[in-house]
N, C-alpha and C positions, 0 to 999 in steps of 0.2 A: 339755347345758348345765344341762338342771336337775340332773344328777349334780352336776356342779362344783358348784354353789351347795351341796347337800348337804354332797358332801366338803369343802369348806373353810370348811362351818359360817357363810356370808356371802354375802349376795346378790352375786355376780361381774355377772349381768347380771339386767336387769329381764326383767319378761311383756312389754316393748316391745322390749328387743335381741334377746332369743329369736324374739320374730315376724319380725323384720328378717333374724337369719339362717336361718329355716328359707324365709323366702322366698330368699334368697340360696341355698340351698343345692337346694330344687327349679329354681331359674334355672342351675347352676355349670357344666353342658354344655348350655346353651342354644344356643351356638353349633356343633353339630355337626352336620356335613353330612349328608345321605340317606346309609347307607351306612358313615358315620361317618369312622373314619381313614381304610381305600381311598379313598375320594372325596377327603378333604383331600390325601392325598400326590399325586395325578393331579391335581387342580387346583394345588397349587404346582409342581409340576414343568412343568405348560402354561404359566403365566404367568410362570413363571422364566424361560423362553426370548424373552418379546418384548420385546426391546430395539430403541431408534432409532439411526440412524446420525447424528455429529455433524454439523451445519450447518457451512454456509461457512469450512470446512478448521477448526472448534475443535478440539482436540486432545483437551479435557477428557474424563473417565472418562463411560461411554455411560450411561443412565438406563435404569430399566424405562418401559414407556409403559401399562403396565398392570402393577397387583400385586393380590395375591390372601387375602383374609384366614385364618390360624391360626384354627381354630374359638374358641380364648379368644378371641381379638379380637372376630371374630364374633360370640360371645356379648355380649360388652359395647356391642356397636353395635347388635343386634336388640334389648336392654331399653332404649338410648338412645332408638331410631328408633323400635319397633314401634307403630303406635298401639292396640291392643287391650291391649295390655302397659301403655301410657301411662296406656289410659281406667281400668281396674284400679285401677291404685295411684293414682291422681288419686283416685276413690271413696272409698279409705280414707287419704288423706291423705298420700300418702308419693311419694317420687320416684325414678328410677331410681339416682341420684344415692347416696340413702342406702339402699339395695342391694348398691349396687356399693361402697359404700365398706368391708361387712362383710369383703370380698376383703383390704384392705391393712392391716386392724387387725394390727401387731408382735404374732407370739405366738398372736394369736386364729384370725387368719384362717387357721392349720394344721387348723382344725375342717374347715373347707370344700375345706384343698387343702394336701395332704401324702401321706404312703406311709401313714398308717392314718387318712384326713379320713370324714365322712359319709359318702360313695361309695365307699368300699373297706370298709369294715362291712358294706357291704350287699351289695355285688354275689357274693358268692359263694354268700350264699344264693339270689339270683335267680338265678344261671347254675346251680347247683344243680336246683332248679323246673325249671328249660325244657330243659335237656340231660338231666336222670335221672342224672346224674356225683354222688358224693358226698361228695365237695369240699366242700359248704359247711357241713357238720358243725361249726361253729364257734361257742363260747359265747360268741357274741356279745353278748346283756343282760349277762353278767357284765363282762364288756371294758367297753360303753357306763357300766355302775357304778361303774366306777375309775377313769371319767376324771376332772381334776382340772388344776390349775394350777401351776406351779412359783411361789417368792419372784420370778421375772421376767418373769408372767401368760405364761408357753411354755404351751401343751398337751402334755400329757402324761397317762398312766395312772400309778395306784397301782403300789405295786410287790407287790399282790396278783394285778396282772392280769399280771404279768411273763412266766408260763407260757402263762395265755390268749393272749397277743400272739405270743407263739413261734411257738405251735401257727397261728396265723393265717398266718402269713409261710410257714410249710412248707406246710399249703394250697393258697395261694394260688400257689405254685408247683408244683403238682404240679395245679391248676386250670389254669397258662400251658402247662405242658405236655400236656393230654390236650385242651383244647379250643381257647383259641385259636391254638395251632401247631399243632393237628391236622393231617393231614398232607393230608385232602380240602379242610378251610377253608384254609389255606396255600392249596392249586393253584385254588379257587375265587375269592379273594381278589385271586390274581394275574390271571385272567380277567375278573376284576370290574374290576378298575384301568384294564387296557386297553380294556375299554367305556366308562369313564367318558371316557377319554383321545378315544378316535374321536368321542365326543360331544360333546367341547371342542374337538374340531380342525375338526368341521362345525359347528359354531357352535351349538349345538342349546343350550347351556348358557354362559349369559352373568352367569358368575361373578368376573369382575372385582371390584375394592372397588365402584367407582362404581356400576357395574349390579346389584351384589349390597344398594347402600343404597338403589338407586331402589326394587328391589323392595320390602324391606321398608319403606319409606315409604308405600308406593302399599298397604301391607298385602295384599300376595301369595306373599311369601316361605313363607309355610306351604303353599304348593300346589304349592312343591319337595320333593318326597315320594318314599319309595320305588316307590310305583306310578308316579309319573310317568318314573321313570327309566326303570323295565320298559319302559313302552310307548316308552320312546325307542329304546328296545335292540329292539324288534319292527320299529320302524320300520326301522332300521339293518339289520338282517336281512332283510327286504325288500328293500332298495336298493342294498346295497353289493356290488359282486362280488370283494370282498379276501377270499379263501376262510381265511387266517389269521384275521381279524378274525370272520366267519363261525363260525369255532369258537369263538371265545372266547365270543361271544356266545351259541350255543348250549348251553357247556360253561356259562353260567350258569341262563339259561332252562328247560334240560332238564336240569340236572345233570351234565352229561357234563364231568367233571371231566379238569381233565391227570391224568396218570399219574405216581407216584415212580418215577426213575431212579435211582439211589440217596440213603444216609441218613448223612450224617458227625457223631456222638456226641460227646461227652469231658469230663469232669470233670479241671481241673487249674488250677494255680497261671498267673498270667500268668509270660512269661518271656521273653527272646529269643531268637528263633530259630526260636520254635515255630510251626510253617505253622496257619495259622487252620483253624476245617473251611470254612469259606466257599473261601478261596484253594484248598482242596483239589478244592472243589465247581467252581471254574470253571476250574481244568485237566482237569478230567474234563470238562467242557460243552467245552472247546477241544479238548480233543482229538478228541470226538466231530464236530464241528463240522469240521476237519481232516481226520477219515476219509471224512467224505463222508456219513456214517451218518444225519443229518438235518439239517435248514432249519435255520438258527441262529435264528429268530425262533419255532422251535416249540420252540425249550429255555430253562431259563428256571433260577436261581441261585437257589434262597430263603433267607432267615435272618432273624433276630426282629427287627423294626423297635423295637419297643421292650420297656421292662423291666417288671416289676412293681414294683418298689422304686428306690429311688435305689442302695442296696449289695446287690445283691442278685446270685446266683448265674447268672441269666439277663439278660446286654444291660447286666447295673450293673457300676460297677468299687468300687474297695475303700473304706472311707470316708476313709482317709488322701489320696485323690483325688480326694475333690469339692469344689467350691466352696462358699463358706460356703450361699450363699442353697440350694444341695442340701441341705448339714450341717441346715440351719435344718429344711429338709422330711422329716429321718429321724425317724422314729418314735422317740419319747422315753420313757421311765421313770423315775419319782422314785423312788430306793431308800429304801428304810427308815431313818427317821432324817432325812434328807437335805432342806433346801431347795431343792436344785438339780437338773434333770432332767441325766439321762444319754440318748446315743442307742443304741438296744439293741443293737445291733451290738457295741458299745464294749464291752459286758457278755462277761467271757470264760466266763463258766456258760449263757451264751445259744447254743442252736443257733445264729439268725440272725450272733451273734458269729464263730462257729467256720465258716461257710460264708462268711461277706462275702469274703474275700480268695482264694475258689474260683469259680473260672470254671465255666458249664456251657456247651460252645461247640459249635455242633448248626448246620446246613443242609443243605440236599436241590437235588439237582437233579431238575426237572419234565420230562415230554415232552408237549406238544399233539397227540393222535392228529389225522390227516386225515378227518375224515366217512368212515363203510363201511371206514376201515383197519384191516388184522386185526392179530393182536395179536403177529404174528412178529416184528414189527420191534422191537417193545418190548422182549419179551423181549430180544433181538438186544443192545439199545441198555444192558440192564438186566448181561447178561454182560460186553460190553465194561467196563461203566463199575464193575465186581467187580473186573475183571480190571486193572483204572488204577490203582483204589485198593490192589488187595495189594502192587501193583510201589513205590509211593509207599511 
């Protein structure tokens, strides 16, 4: 922000909007679960299910009787409700209120929440740090230097940083590909889910909106933590004799990860006709499943929940196919000359350009070993499911 003010030679925001949103911007995943996304998609998916049956013969469409909060949501209810959050910004004069209001600023709030906002500047150099991956090799201060504003206060970079911003989006995809679709974090993540799930279904986790607002009212919501889950998952493991569930649990605890049964690749244009790798991946799991080869509950489909970019070559589709408030979230560039930003995609000298309308379409199918099961059957499981794919 104090780039912009630079670049465009005029105070855009004061030393009091800059405080306002760098606190908004350490708050912006304040609502994320222990665990993060696995946890969010195993509690919507538990509370997707409990619906009431209508009364006295209405016919009317059935209601949830419990729903469950999107971490943004979440976030915005824990700086409402929190009172340690309250007592904070009460000290310095300020209210959740005008916090939250940095999120809906036209134009501004893409600092906080977009495909290149605050948190995607950073995170590759952190995931860089903690994995030893060198991915985050990104000239980042040069990027944060060029940002600026369009004639219609968009954010956007200089069209200095045009190249920097490239180079970011190729990263950052060859970052979704080595680490968080790793192929262990993938079968861990899947074990992780269904821990979370058997601890929502024994009641152990009472994540509803209402009991998720009493906690944070009662200020105990922070002592939902990842160690707290652990010992839920130890406990589980002591008590339950579901020898599937059993593994998972273990495959978390000790690492004993599922296993890839195999890996379906491909770089290509959308089209029709063209069998997805996922639909490839679950005739291979039916078929196996069919042969008698293993428990269907011990094999498992995986493919990328989500994307790195709104147009991007991984889970995005093209940008001729998003909706404006997407449009709004692509990464923007002022060219030279120009009042008006463009979205870099749109740029036909932009790699990011030249890949938007290429698909990368990748999933794997998993096997859950049985506790002491040797490794023949993998194998076993690993030729059949060769032998699906070259007939296919």
């Amino acid at each position: 922000m104090e780039a912009i003010n630079r670049n465009r030679a005029r105070e855009d925001f004061s030393q009091e909007d800059i405080q306002l949103f760098r606190i908004a911007a350490l708050f912006h995943d304040l609502g994320h679960y222990p665990f993060s996304h696995t946890t969010e998609h195993a509690v919507e998916d538990h509370y997707s299910n409990n619906f009431f049956a209508p009364e006295d013969g209405d016919e009317r469409q059935t209601s949830f009787t419990k729903s469950s909060f999107d971490h943004e949501k979440l976030g915005h209810v824990i700086l409402r409700f929190d009172p340690d959050i309250s007592a904070i910004l009460d000290d310095h004069d300020l209210s959740s209120g005008d916090v939250a209001d940095r999120f809906l600023e036209p134009g501004k709030r893409t600092i906080l929440s977009s495909d290149l906002d605050c948190d995607r500047l950073d995170y590759l150099r952190r995931t860089a740090l903690h994995s030893g991956a060198p991915y985050g090799s990104v000239d980042v201060d040069f990027i944060i230097s060029q940002a600026t504003l369009d004639k219609g206060k968009r954010f956007c970079f200089g069209h200095k940083a045009f190249r920097a911003v490239d180079h970011l989006l190729v990263s950052r995809f060859f970052d979704f590909s080595q680490i968080p679709f790793h192929k262990t974090v993938a079968s861990l993540e899947w074990s992780l889910e269904e821990a979370v799930k058997a601890c929502l279904e024994a009641g152990l986790l009472p994540y509803s909106q209402d009991e998720v607002v009493e906690l944070i009212k009662a200020g105990e919501w922070w002592m939902q933590d990842e160690p707290h889950f652990i010992n839920l998952f130890r406990q589980l493991l002591a008590s339950s004799s579901d020898q599937v569930l059993r593994d998972h649990l273990e495959a978390v605890l000790f690492r004993r990860a599922a296993k890839e049964i195999c890996l379906v690749e491909s770089f290509s244009k959308p089209a029709k006709g063209i069998v997805s790798a996922r639909e490839k991946c679950e005739r291979v799991r039916a078929a196996l499943v069919s042969d008698g080869m293993a428990d269907p509950s011990r094999l498992y489909v995986w493919s990328p929940k989500f994307r790195y970019a709104k147009s991007s070559p991984v889970a995005g589709r093209p940008a001729s196919e998003l909706s404006d408030e997407e449009r709004f979230e692509l990464i923007h560039v002022l060219p030279r000359g120009k009042k008006k930003a463009v979205p870099l995609v749109s740029i036909e000298s932009s790699l990011a350009g030249q890949l938007s309308p290429t698909r990368y379409d990748t999933a794997r199918v998993y096997y859950l070993s049985e506790t002491g099961q040797s490794g023949e059957l993998l194998e076993q499981l690993r030729n059949r499911a060769d032998a699906l794919l070259a007939e296919a």
